[in-house]
KOLLO-309118 format. One record per residue (C-alpha): x, y, z; residue in three letters. Coordinates in Angstrom, 3 decimals, padded with zeros to 6 digits, m for minus. Example, Ala and Ser with C-alpha at 12.3 -4.5 7.8 and 13.67 -1.06 7.14 Angstrom:
# KOLLO-309118
012.300_m004.500_007.800_Ala
013.670_m001.060_007.140_Ser
***
This chain:
# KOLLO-309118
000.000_000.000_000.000_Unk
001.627_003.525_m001.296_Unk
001.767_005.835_001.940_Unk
000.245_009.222_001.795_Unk
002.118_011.900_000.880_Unk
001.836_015.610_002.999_Unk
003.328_018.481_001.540_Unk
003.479_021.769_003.010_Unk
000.904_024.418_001.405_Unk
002.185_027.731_000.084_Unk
002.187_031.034_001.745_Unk
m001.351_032.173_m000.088_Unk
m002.040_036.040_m000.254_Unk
m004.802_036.003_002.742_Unk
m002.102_034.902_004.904_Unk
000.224_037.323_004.132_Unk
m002.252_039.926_004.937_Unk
m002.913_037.973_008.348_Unk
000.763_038.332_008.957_Unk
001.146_042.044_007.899_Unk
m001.821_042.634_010.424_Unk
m000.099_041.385_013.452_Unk
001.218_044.480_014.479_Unk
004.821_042.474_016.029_Unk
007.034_043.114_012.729_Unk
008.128_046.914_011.645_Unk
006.348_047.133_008.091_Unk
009.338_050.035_006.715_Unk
010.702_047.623_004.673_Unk
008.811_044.366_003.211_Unk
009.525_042.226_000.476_Unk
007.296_041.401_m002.190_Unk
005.667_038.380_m001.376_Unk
005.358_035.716_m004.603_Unk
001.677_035.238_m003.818_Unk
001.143_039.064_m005.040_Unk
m000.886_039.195_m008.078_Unk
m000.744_043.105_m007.862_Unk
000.928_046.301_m009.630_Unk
001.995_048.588_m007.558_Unk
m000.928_048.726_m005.144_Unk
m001.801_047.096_m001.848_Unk
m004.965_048.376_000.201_Unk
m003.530_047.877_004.084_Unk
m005.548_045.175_006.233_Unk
m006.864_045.290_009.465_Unk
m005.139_044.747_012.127_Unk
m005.686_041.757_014.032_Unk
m007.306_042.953_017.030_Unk
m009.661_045.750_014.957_Unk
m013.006_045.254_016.928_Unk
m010.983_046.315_019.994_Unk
m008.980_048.742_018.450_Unk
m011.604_050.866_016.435_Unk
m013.794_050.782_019.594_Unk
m010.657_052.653_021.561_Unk
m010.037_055.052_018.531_Unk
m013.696_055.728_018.913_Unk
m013.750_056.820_021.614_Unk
m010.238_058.761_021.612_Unk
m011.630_060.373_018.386_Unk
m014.683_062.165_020.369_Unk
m012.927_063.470_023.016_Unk
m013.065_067.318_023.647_Unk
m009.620_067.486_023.652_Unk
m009.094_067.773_020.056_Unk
m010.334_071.045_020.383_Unk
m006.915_072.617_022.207_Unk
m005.468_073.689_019.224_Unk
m002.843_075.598_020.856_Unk
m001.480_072.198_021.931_Unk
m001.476_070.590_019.263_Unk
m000.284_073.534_016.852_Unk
002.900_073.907_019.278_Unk
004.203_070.893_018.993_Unk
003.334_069.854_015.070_Unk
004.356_073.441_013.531_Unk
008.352_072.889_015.027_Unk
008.584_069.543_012.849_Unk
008.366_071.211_009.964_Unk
011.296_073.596_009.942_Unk
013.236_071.315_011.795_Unk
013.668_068.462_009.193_Unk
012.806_070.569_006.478_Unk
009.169_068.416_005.628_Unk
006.419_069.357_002.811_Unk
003.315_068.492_005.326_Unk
002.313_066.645_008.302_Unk
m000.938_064.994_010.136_Unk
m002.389_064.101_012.991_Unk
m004.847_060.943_011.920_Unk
m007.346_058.614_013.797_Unk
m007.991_055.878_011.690_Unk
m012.234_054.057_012.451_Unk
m013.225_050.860_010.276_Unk
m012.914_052.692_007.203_Unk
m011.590_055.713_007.241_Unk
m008.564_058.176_008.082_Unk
m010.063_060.690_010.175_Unk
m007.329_063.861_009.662_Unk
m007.704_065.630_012.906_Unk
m004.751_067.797_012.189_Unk
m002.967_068.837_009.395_Unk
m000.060_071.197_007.870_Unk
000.454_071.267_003.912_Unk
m002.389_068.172_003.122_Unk
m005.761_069.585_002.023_Unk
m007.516_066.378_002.295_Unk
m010.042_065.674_005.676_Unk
m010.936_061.987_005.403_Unk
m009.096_059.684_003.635_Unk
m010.228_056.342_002.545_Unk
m008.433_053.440_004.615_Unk
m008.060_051.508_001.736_Unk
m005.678_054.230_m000.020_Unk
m004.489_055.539_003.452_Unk
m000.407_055.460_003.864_Unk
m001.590_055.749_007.578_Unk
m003.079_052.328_007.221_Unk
m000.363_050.721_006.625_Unk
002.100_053.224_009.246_Unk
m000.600_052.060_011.934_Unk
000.162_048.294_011.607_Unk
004.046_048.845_012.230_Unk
005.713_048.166_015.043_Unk
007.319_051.316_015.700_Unk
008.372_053.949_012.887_Unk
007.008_053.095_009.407_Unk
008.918_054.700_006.429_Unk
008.734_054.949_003.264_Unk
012.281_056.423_001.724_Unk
010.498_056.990_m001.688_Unk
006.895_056.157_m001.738_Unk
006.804_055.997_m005.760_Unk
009.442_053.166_m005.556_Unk
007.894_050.768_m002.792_Unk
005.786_047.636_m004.393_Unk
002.845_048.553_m002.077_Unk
002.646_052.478_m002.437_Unk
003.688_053.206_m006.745_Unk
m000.037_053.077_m007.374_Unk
m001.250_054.494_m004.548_Unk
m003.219_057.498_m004.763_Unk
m001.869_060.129_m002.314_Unk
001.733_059.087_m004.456_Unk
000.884_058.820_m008.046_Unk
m001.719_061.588_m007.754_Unk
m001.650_065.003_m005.566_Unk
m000.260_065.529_m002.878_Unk
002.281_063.557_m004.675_Unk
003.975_061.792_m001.091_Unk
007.408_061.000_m001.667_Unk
009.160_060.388_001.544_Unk
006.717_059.460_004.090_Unk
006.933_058.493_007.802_Unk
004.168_057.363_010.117_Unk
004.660_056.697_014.168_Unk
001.629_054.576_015.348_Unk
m000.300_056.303_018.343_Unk
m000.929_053.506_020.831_Unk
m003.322_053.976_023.625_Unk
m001.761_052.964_027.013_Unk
m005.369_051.635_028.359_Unk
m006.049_048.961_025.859_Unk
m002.144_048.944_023.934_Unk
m004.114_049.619_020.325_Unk
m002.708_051.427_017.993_Unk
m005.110_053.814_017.364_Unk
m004.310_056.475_015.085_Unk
m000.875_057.961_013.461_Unk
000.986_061.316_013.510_Unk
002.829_061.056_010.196_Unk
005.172_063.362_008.263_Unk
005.940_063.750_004.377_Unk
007.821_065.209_001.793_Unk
007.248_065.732_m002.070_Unk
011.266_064.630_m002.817_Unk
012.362_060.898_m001.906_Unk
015.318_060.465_001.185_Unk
017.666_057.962_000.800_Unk
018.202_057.435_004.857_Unk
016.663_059.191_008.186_Unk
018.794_060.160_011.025_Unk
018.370_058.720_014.985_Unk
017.545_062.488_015.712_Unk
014.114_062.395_013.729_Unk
012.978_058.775_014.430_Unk
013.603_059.756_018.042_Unk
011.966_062.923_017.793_Unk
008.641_061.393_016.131_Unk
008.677_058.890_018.947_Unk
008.921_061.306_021.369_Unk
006.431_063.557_019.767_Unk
003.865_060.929_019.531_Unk
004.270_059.924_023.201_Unk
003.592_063.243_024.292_Unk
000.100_063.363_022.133_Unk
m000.903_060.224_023.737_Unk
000.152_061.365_027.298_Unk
m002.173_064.718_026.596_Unk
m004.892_062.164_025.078_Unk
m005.126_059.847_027.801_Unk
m004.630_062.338_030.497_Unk
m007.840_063.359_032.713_Unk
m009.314_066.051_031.280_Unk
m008.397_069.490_032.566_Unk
m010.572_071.815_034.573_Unk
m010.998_074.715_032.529_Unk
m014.058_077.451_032.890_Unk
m016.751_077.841_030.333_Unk
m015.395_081.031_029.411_Unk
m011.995_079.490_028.501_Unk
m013.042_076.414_027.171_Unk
m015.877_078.533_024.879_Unk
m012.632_080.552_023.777_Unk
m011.103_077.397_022.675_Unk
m013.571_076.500_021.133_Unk
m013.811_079.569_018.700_Unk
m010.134_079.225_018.350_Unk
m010.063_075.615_016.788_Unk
m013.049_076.798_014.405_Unk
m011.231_079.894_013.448_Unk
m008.233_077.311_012.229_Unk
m010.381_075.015_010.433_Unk
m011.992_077.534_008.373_Unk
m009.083_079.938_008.029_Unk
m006.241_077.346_007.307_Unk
m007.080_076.012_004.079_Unk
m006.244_079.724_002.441_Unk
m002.143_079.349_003.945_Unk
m002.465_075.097_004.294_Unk
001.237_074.566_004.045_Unk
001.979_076.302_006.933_Unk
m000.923_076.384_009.538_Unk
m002.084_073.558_011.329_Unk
m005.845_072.778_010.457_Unk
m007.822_070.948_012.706_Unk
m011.048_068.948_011.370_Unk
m014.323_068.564_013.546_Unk
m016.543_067.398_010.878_Unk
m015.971_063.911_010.141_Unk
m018.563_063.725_007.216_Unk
m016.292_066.415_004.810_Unk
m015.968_064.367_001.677_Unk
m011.988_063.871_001.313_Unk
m010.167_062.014_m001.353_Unk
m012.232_059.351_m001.387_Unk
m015.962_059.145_m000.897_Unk
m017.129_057.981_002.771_Unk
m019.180_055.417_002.086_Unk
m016.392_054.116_m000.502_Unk
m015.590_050.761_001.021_Unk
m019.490_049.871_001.613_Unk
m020.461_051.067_m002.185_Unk
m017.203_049.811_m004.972_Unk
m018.297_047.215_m006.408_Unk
m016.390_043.790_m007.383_Unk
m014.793_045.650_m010.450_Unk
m013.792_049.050_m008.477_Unk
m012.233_046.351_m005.786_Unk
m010.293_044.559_m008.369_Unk
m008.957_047.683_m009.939_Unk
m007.630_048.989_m006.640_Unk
m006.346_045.183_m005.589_Unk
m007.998_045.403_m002.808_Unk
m008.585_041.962_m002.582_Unk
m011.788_040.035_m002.633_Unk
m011.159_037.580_m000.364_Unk
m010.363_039.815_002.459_Unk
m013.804_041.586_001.979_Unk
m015.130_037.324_001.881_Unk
m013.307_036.949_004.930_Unk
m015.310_039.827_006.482_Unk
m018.675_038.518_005.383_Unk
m017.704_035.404_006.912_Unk
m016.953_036.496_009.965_Unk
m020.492_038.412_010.547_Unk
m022.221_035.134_009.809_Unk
m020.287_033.448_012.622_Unk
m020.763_035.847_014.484_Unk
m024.317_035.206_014.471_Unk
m023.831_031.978_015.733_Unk
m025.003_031.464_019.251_Unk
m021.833_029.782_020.675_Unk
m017.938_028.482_019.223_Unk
m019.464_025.212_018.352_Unk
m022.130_026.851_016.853_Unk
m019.911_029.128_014.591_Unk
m017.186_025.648_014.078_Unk
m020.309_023.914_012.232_Unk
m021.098_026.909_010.614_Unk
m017.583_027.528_009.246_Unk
m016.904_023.709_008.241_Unk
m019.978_024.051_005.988_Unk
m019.113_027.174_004.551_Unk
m015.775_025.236_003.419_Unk
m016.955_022.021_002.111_Unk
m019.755_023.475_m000.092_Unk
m017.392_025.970_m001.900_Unk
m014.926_023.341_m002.000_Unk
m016.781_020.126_m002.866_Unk
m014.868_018.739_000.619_Unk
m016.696_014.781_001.857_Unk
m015.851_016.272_005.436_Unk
m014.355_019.265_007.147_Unk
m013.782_019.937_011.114_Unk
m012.256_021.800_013.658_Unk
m009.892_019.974_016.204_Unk
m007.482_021.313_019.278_Unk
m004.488_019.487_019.173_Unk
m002.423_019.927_022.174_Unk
001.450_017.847_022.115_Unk
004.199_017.577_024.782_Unk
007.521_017.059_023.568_Unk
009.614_016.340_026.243_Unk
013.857_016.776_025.260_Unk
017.526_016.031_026.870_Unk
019.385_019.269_027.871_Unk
022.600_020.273_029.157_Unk
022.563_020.764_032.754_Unk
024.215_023.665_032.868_Unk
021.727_025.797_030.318_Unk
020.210_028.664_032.018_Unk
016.810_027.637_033.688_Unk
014.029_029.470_032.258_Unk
010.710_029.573_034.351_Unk
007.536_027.512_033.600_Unk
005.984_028.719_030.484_Unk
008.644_031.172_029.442_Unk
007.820_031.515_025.227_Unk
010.005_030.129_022.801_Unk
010.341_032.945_020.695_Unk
012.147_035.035_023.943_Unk
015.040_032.311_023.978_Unk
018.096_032.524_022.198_Unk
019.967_029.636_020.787_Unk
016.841_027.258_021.916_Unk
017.923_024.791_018.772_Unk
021.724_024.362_020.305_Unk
020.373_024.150_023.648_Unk
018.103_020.904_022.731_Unk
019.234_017.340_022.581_Unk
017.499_014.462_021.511_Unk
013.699_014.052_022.269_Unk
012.759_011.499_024.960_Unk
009.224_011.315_025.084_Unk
006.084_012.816_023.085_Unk
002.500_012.728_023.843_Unk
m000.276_014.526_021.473_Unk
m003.831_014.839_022.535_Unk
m006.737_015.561_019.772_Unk
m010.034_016.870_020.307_Unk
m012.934_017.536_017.963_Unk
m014.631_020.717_018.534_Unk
m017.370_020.838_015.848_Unk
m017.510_019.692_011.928_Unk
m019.741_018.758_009.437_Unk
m019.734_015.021_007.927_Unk
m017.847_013.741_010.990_Unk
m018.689_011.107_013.241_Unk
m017.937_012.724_017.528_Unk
m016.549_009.210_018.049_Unk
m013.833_009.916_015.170_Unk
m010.118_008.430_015.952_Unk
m007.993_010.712_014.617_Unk
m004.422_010.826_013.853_Unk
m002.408_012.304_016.170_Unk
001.086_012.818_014.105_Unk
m000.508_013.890_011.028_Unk
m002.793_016.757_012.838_Unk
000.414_017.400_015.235_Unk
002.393_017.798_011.986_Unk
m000.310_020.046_010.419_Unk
m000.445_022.305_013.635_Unk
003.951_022.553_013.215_Unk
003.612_023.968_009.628_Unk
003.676_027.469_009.129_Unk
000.851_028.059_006.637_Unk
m000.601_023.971_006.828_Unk
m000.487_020.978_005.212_Unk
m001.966_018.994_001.892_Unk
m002.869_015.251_001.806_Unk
m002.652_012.991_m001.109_Unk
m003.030_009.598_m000.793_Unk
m001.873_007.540_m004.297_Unk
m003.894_004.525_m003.003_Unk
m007.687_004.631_m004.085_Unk
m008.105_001.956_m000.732_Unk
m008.187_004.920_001.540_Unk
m011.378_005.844_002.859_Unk
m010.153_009.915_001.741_Unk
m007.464_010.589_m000.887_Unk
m006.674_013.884_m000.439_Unk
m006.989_016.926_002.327_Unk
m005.855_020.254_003.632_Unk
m005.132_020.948_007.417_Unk
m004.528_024.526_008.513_Unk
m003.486_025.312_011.792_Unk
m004.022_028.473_013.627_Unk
m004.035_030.022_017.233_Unk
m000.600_028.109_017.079_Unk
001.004_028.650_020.643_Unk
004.704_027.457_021.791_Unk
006.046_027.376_025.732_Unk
008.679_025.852_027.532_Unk
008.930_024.497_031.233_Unk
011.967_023.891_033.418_Unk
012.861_022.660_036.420_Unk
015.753_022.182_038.471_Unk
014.327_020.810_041.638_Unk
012.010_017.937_040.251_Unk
010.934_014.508_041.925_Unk
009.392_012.441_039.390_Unk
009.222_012.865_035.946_Unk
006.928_009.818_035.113_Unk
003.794_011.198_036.844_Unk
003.794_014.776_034.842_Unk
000.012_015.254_033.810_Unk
m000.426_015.139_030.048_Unk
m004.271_014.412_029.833_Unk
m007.158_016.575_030.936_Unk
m007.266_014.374_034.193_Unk
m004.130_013.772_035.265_Unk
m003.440_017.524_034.907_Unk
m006.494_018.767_037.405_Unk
m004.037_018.873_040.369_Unk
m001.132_021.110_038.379_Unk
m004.494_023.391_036.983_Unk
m005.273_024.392_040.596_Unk
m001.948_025.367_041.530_Unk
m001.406_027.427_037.916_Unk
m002.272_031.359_038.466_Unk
m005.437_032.902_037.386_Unk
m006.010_033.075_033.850_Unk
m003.850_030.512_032.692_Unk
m005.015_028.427_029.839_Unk
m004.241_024.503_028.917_Unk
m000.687_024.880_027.925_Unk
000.375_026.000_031.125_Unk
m000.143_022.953_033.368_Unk
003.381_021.963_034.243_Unk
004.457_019.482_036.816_Unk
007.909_018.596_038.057_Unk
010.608_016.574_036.053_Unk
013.263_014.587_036.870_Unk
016.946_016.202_036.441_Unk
020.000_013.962_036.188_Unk
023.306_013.809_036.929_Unk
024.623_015.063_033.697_Unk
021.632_016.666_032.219_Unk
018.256_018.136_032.513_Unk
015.030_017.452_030.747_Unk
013.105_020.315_029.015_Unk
009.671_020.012_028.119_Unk
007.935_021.627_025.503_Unk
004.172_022.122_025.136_Unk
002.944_023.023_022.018_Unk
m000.868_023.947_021.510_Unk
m003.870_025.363_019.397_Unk
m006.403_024.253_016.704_Unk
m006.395_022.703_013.093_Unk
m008.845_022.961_010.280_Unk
m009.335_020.453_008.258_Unk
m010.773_019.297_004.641_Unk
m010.817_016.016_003.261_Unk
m012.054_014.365_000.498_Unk
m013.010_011.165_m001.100_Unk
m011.772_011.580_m004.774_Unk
m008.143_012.995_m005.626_Unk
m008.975_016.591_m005.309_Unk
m006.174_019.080_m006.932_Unk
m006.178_022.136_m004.618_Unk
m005.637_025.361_m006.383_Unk
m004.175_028.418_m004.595_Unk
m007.193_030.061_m004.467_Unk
m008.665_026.882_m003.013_Unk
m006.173_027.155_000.175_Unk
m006.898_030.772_000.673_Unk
m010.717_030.835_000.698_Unk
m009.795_027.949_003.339_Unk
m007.354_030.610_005.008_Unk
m010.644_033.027_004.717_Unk
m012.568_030.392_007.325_Unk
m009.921_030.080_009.469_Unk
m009.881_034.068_009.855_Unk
m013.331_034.373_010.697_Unk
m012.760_031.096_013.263_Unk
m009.679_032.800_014.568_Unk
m011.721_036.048_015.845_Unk
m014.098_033.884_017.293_Unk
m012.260_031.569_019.330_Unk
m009.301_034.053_019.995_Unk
***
C-alpha cells in the first residue's frame, strides 16, 4: 500500500495579509511576497485585534480634547522647519476611514483606509517609512503618491493607547522629494512627539471654565476655516468627520467587485469579512465551528471538514548547565533554543474535535498527522496515491498556534507529569489565574549530567478532506485561510 504523501501548502495572499496585520514586525521595509498578483498597489488590512482597536479610537476620536489647538499647533508646527518636511498629520484611523484631525500642507479631511499610507504606518511596530513612496511595491499606485499631494518620503509613528495597547491612530510626516536614509535624531523625535500626544490624550481632562473652554472653542473653528487659504503652513484641525476627502465615505461599503479589483484590494479579504459576521451570528464556538466547516466544504466540494485542538508535549535532553528558564517562558524570547536541545525522549499529542460537518464525535484521529499540520507554518496537503483509503486527499490549517517551555531544576518524578485533561487537574489548581491549557506543568526529573526540558505546544487545526483525488488550487487554500480568519476572531 503507497503511503500518503503531505506536503506543506504555500504562503497564499490572505495569509500574508494575516501576517502584515499582526502588528509584532516593523512594516518600513517588506519584500514582495510571490503570492502578489498586484501592480503597484496594496490596500492595508486590518489589524488583528480591529473590533478592539476601532472601539478605543472611537472613543479617543470624540474626546473634547481635540479642540486645544494651541497644543497641538505647538508641537506639530516645530517639525516642519526642523527636518525641512512638505506636510504633516495628525490621523485617527475608524473601520474605514482616516479621520485627519490635524494637518499642515495636506488639504484632504478623510481619507479612505483603503488608499491611506496611515493604514499601513498604523500596523508597524514602531516607525514606518517609506524612503520613496513611488518606488515601494505597495505604495507606486497608490493614490496620495501617483496623484496630488504627490507623497514621496513618508513616515508614520503609530499612536498607541496605554489603556487597551491599540494602535489607534498615526501622527505622520511627508515630503514631495524621496530620502535615501533618516537620522536617529528624527525617528527619536517622532517617537517622542507621539508619546507626548498620547500622554495629553489619555490624560484626565483638565478643569478649565466655560469662558476658557468657549474661547477654545472659537479658536479651533477659526483654524479650520481659516487654514485652508495658507495650508502649508498652519495647522488645520477637522471637527466634521462627514467632509468628503479624497475618497468618498461610504467608498468601502459602495465599490463594487470591479472598483475592488482595480484597486487590488482583494476580494477575499472583503469574503473573509462577510464570513466572519455570519459566525458571528452563531449562538456559541461550536455553533460558529459547524457553521464555518460548511461554509468550506460546499465551496470546496470537501466529503468532510472539522475543527480539532491538538495539544502535544515534547519532552527533550538538555545540558545541565543551560540557564533555567521559568515555567511557560515563550520560545520565541530564547536565544539559541535549537543548540540548547538534545534528543527528544518522550512525546504525547492529545486531539479533540470541537465541531464539523460530515464527521462522526466518536472519530479516531491521527495524532502525528494533525500534530504535523499544527507545526507547519501556513498547513499541510494530503494525497493519498492509493484509491483503498477511505479519503485521498486533504488540507489541514493550523491556527491560534502557541509554543512554551517548562523547566525545572528541583524535580521529583518525571513519570507522573500530567499530560491528559485528568491527570493535569491537580497542576491546573496550583497554575495562576487566567492561565489556559498549555500552562499545566508538573515537576521533572533532572539527572546527573543533564536536565530534561519540556515543551508544550498547543492550538487548533482545520481540516478538509475528500473522497476523490482533489487538486487544490491556490485560491482553493486561501478561501480555506478566509474560514480560518473568521474562526480565529471567534475563538481568539
Amino acid at each position: 500500500m503507497a503511503l500518503p504523501l503531505f506536503r506543506d501548502l504555500p504562503q497564499t495572499w490572505a495569509h500574508f495579509l494575516d501576517q502584515y496585520g499582526r502588528c509584532d514586525h516593523n512594516l518600513s521595509d517588506i519584500a514582495c511576497p510571490p503570492c502578489f498578483n498586484g501592480y503597484g498597489f496594496m490596500a492595508p488590512p486590518e489589524a488583528h485585534n480591529e473590533a478592539k482597536r476601532a472601539a478605543e479610537a472611537k472613543r479617543i476620536s470624540m474626546q473634547k480634547k481635540w479642540r486645544q489647538s494651541s497644543f497641538f499647533c505647538g508641537i506639530l508646527e516645530p517639525l516642519i522647519e526642523k527636518f525641512h518636511l512638505s506636510g504633516l498629520s495628525i490621523s485617527i484611523v475608524d473601520g474605514t476611514r482616516q479621520l485627519i484631525k490635524y494637518r499642515i500642507g495636506l488639504d484632504m479631511d478623510v481619507i479612505s483606509r483603503n488608499a491611506s499610507l496611515d493604514g499601513h504606518a498604523l500596523l508597524s511596530n514602531g516607525l514606518f517609512v517609506l524612503l520613496d513612496a513611488g518606488r515601494d511595491w505597495r505604495t507606486i499606485y497608490n493614490p496620495l503618491v501617483h496623484g496630488p499631494p504627490f507623497i514621496k518620503f513618508y513616515a508614520g509613528m503609530p499612536l498607541v493607547s496605554k489603556t487597551t495597547n491599540c494602535a489607534i491612530g498615526v501622527l505622520a510626516v511627508f515630503d514631495h522629494y524621496p530620502r535615501t536614509t533618516v537620522s536617529a535624531q528624527f525617528q527619536e523625535t517622532l517617537e517622542l512627539v507621539s508619546q507626548e500626544i498620547m500622554a495629553f490624550l489619555d490624560s484626565s481632562p483638565p478643569m478649565l471654565s466655560p469662558r476658557i473652554e468657549s474661547a477654545d472653542n472659537t479658536n479651533a473653528s477659526q483654524v479650520s476655516v481659516d487654514g485652508r487659504s495658507n495650508v502649508s503652513r498652519q495647522a488645520t484641525t477637522v471637527e466634521n468627520e462627514g467632509i468628503p476627502g479624497l475618497l468618498p465615505r461610504s467608498y468601502d461599503v459602495k465599490c463594487d467587485m470591479s472598483t475592488v479589483r482595480r484597486l487590488n484590494c482583494n476580494p477575499v479579504v472583503m469574503q473573509s469579512y462577510q464570513i466572519s459576521r455570519e459566525l458571528l451570528s452563531c449562538l456559541n464556538a461550536k455553533g460558529a465551528i459547524e457553521k464555518a466547516c460548511k461554509i468550506l466544504a460546499s465551496n470546496l466540494a470537501l466529503d468532510i471538514c472539522y475543527v480539532v485542538e491538538v495539544r502535544a508535549t515534547l519532552t527533550y535532553k538538555s545540558a545541565r548547565d543551560w540557564s533555567p528558564m521559568p515555567s511557560g517562558t515563550k520560545l520565541k524570547s530564547l536565544s539559541g533554543l535549537e543548540n540548547a536541545l538534545g534528543p527528544e525522549v518522550r512525546r504525547s499529542i492529545h486531539v479533540r474535535l470541537l465541531g464539523g460537518c460530515g464527521v462522526d464525535k466518536d472519530e479516531q484521529f491521527d495524532n502525528e498527522v494533525h500534530f504535523l499540520a499544527l507545526s507547519s507554518k501556513y498547513g499541510v496537503q494530503y494525497d493519498a496515491p492509493d484509491e483503498q483509503m477511505s479519503h485521498r486527499s486533504g488540507i489541514f490549517m493550523p491556527f491560534q498556534q502557541e509554543y512554551e517551555i517548562c523547566y525545572s531544576d528541583n524535580a521529583i518524578d518525571f513519570e507522573h507529569m500530567p499530560d491528559s485533561e485528568q491527570d493535569g487537574q491537580m497542576a491546573k489548581a496550583s497554575s495562576s489565574p487566567g492561565g489556559n491549557i498549555f500552562r499545566r506543568f508538573a515537576n521533572m526529573n533532572i539527572l546527573d549530567d543533564d536536565a530534561l526540558v519540556k515543551v508544550r505546544h498547543g492550538g487548533y487545526v482545520m481540516a478538509g478532506l475528500s473522497v476523490l483525488h482533489h487538486s487544490f488550487s491556490p485560491g482553493d487554500v486561501e478561501y480555506m485561510k478566509t474560514c480560518v480568519k473568521g474562526l480565529d476572531n471567534i475563538l481568539a
